[in-house]
C-alpha positions in Angstrom: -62.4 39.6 -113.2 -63.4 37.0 -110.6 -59.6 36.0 -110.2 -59.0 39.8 -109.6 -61.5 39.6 -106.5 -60.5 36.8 -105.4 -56.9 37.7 -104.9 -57.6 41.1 -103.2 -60.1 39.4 -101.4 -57.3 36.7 -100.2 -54.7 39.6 -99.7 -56.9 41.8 -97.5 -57.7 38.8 -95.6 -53.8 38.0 -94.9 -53.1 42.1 -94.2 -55.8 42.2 -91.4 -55.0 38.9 -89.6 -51.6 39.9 -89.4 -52.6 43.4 -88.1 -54.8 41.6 -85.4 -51.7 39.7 -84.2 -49.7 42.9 -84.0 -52.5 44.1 -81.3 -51.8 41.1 -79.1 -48.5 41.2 -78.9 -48.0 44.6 -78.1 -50.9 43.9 -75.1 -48.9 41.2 -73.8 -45.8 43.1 -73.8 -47.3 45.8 -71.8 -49.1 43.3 -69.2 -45.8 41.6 -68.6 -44.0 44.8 -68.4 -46.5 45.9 -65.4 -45.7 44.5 -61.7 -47.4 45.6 -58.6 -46.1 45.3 -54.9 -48.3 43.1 -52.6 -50.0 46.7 -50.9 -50.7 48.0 -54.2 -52.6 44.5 -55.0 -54.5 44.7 -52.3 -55.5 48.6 -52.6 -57.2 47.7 -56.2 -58.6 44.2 -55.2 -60.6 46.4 -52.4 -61.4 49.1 -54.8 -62.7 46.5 -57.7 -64.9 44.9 -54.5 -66.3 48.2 -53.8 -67.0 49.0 -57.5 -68.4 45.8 -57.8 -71.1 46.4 -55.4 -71.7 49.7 -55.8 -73.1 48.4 -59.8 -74.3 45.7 -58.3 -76.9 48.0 -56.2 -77.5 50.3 -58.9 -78.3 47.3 -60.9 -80.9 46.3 -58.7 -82.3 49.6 -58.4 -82.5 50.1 -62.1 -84.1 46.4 -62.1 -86.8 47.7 -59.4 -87.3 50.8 -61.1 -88.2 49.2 -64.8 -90.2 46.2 -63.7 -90.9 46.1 -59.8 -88.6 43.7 -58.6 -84.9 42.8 -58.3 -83.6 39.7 -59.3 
């Protein structure tokens, strides 16, 4: 009985590391596959800024609003 367990316990092991690779592969293909021209860099670096400090004030007002002060 404990060699049963052990096996399907070794097997299930081996199927889900090999899905997990599966996963990264098929991410790396599609980052590789994706290429932007320099305008199109620059249009989401300035929309990432803006989202950036846009949470980065509602973080501090949330931070104000549950204890007083920002950090």
């Amino acid at each position: 009985m404990k060699k049963v367990l052990f096996i399907a316990t070794i097997s299930l092991t081996l199927l889900a590391s090999c899905r997990e690779n599966k996963k990264v592969e098929n991410m790396e293909e599609q980052n590789t596959e994706t290429t932007l021209s320099p305008e199109e860099m620059r249009q989401r670096e300035d929309s990432l800024k803006i989202v950036r400090e846009e949470n980065r004030v509602m973080d501090s007002i949330q931070q104000v609003k549950s204890h007083g002060h920002a950090h």
